[in-house]
C-alpha positions in Angstrom: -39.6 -17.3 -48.3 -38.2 -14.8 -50.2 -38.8 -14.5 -54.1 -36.6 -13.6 -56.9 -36.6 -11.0 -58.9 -36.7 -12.4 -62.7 -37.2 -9.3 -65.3 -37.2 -12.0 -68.2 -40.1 -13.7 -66.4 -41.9 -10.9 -65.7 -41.3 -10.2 -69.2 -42.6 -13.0 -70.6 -45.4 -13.6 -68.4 -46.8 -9.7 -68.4 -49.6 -8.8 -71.1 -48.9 -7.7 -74.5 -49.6 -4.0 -74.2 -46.9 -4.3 -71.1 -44.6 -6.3 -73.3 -44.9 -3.4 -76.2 -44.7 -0.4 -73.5 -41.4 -2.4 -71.9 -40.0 -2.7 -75.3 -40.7 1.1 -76.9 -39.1 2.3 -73.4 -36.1 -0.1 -74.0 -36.0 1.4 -77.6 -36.3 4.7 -76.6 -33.2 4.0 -73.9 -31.2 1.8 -76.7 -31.6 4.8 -79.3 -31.2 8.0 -76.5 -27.7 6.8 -75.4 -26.3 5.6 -79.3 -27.4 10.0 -79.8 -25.9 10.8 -76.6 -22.6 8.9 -77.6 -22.4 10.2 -80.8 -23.1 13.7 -80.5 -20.7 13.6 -77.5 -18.1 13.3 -79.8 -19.3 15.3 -82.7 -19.5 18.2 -80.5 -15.6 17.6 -78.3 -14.2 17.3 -82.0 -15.9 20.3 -83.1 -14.7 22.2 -80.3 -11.3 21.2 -80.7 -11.3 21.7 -84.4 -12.9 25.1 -83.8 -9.7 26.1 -81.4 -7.3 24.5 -83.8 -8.0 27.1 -86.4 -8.7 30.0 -83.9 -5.2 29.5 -83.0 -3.8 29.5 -86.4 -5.7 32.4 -87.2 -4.9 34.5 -84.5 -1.2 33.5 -84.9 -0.7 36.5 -87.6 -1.0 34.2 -90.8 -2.3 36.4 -94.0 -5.9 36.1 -94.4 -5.5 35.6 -98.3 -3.1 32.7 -97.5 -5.1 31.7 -94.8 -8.3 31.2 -97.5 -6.3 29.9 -100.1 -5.2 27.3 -98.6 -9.0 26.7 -97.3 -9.6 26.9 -101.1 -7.7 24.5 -101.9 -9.0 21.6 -100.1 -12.4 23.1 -100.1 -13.6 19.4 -101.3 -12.7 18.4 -97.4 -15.5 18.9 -94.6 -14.8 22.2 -93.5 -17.1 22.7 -90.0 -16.8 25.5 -87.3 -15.1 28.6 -87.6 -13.0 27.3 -90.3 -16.3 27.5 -92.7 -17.7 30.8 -91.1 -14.1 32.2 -91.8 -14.4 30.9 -95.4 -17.8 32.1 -95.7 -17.0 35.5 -94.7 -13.8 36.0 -96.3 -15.1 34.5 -99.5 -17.9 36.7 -99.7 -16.0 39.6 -98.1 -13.7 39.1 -101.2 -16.7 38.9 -104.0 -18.2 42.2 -103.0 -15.0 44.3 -102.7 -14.4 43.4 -106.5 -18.0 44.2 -108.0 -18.9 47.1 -105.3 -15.4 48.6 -104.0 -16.8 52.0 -102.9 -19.5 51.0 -100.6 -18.1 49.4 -97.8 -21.0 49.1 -95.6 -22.5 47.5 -98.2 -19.7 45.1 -98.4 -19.3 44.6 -94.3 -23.2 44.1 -94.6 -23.2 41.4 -97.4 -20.1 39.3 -95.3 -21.5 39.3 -91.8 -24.9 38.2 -93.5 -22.8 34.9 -94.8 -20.9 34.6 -92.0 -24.1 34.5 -89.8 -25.5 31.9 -92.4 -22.6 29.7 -92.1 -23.0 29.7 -88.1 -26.6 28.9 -88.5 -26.1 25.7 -90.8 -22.7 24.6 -88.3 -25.3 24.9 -85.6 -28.3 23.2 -87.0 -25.9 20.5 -87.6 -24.7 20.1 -84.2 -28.0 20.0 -82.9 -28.8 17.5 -85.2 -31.2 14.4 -82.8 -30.4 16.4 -79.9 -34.4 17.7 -79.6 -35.2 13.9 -79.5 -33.9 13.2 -75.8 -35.9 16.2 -75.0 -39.1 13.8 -76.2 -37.9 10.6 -74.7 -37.5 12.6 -71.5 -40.9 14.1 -72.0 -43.0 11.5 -73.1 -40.9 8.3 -71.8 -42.6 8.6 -67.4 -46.0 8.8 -69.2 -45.4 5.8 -71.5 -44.0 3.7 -68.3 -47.0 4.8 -66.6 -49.6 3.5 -69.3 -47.8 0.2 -68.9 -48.2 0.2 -64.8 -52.1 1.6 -65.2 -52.8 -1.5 -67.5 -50.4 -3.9 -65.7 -52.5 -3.6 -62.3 -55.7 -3.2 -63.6 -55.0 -6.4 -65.6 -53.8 -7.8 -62.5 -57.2 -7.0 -60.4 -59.2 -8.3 -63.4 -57.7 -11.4 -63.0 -59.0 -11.4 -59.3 -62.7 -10.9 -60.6 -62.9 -14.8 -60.8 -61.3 -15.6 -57.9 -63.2 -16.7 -54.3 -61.1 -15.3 -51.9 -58.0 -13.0 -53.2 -54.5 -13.0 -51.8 -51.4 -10.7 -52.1 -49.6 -13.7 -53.4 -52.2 -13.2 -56.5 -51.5 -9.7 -57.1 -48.1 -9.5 -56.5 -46.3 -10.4 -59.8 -49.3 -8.7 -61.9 -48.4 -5.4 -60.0 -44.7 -6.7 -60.1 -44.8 -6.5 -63.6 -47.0 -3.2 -63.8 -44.2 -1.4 -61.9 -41.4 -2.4 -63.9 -43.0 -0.5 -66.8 -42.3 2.5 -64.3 -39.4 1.5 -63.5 -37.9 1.2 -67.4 -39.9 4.7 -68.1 -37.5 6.6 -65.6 -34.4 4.5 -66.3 -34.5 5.8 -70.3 -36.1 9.0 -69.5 -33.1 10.2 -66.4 -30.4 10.4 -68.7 -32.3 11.8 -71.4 -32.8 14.7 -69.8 -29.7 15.3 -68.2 -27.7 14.4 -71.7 -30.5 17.2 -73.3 -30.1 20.0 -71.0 -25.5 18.8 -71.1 -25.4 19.1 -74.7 -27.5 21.7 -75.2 -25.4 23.8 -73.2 -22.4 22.8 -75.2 -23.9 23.8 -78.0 -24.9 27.0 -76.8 -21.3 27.5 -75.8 -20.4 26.8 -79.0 -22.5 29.2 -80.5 -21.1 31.8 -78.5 -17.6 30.8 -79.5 -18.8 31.4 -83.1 -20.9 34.4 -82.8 -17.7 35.8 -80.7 -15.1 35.2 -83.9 -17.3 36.6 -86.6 -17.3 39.9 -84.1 -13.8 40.0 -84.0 -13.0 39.0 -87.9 -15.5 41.7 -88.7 -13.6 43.8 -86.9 -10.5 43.0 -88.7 -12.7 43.2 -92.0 -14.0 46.8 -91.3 -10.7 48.3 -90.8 -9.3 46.9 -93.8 -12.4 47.6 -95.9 -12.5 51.7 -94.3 -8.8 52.3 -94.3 -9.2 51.5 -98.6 -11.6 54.2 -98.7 
């Protein structure tokens, strides 16, 4: 005879402290893929946004035009290299009218709030990401709590019994091992979702920390060839 396989059942029929380990796992999975989802997209569209304006600043455009017109709409969200150039250029702008004749002052003062501005874009991006690096951590050890308790609540139930069968066991252990089971279904892409988008943002960081090398660069000779 070969029995089914009902998860509801199981469900319903398992212990409480099963039940609440099953559910905080199926939690953890519900929330870990809405953040994986999310910043997903949040970090394609930065990317895309961040080569957007690369491109149209690279393409020869004035820098002052370039600024004004970031200026002008600077009620929009301005993410990426579009804020570290505003940042920079803003500040860059600021010093070289109250302290002109020190320019390493001035190159100083505009790297410092260019590097600023990259630290806020990513703190944002990483934003939830350290918490799939917890449900991948902690989620195996939750699922196992639940299969500890399920089996040993399963052999308690045998401490009455005359003469114990597998048939008694088996949907007590059933149960026990679904809490296993759930624990590595929300931890597996947790992990691999961390360790992807942490990568992207690191990616993303280089992409940053690689324009405000080569905008300070532009900055310097500008700033030097004035003195």
């Amino acid at each position: 005879m070969t029995a089914e396989l009902n998860f509801l059942d199981l469900f319903l029929k398992a212990s409480i402290v099963v039940q609440l380990v099953i559910l905080i796992l199926i939690t953890f999975s519900i929330v870990s893929w809405a953040i994986i989802i999310q910043r997903s997209r949040i970090l394609t569209k930065a990317l895309k946004d961040s080569m957007a304006f690369e491109d149209r600043f690279w393409s020869g455009e004035d820098l002052t035009r370039l600024y004004d017109g970031l200026e002008n709409r600077r009620d929009m969200a301005m993410t990426g290299s579009e804020q570290i150039f505003y940042a920079g250029f803003k500040e860059f702008t600021r010093l070289k009218q109250v302290n002109a004749d020190a320019p390493e002052a001035i190159m100083m003062g505009t790297t410092r709030a260019m590097n600023l501005a990259m630290n806020r874009e990513i703190e944002d991006l990483e934003t939830r990401v350290p918490f799939l690096a917890t449900v991948a951590s902690v989620s195996p050890y939750i699922g196992l709590f639940g299969t500890v308790w399920g089996i040993m609540h399963a052999f308690m139930a045998l401490s009455g019994a005359k003469q114990a069968t597998l048939q008694m066991v088996a949907p007590g252990i059933a149960e026990a091992l679904i809490a296993t089971a759930i624990g590595l279904f929300a931890a597996i892409p947790a992990v691999m979702a961390y360790n992807r988008l942490s990568l992207r943002v690191n990616r993303l960081e280089q992409n940053y920390g690689n324009f405000i090398d080569e905008f300070t660069t532009i900055l310097q000779r500008q700033v030097f060839a004035k003195n």
